[in-house]
C-alpha positions in Angstrom: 82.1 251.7 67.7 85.7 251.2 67.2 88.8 253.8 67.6 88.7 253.9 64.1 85.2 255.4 63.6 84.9 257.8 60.8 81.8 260.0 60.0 83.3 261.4 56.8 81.5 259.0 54.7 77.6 258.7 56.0 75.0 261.0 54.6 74.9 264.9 55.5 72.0 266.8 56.1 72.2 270.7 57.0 70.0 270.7 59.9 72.2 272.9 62.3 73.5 276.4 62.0 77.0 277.9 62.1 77.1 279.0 65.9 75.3 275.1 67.0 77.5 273.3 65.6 80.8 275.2 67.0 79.2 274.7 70.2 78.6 271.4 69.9 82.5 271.0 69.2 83.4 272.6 72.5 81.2 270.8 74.4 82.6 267.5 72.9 86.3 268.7 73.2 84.9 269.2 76.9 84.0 265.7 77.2 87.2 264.5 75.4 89.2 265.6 78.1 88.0 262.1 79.9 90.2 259.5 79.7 87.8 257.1 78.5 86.8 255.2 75.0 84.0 257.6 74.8 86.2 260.6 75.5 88.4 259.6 73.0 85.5 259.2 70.4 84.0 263.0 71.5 87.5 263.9 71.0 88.1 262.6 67.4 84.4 263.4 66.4 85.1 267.2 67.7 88.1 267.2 65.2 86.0 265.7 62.1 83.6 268.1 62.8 85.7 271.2 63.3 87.7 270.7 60.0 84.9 270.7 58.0 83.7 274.5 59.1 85.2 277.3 56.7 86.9 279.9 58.9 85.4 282.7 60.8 84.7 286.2 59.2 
């Protein structure tokens, strides 16, 4: 993958809940936090992911 990697595009399936997936988004800000490709990647990935949730009630 590239730093340029978008997910916004490939297919969607609702296969996770609510309270998974904001987990998954702090365990990949978590991993962002390295200064590597790959931490870059979980970083931008973490972002995608968190702008598509509707706000908390």
């Amino acid at each position: 993958m590239d730093d340029d990697t978008s997910y916004a595009d490939d297919p969607r399936v609702p296969l996770i809940t609510f309270t998974e997936t904001r987990e998954a988004i702090a365990l990949l800000r978590h991993l962002s936090e390295q200064d590597t490709e790959e931490g870059h990647r979980a970083g931008q990935l973490a972002s995608d992911l968190a702008r598509r949730l509707p706000e908390p009630a």
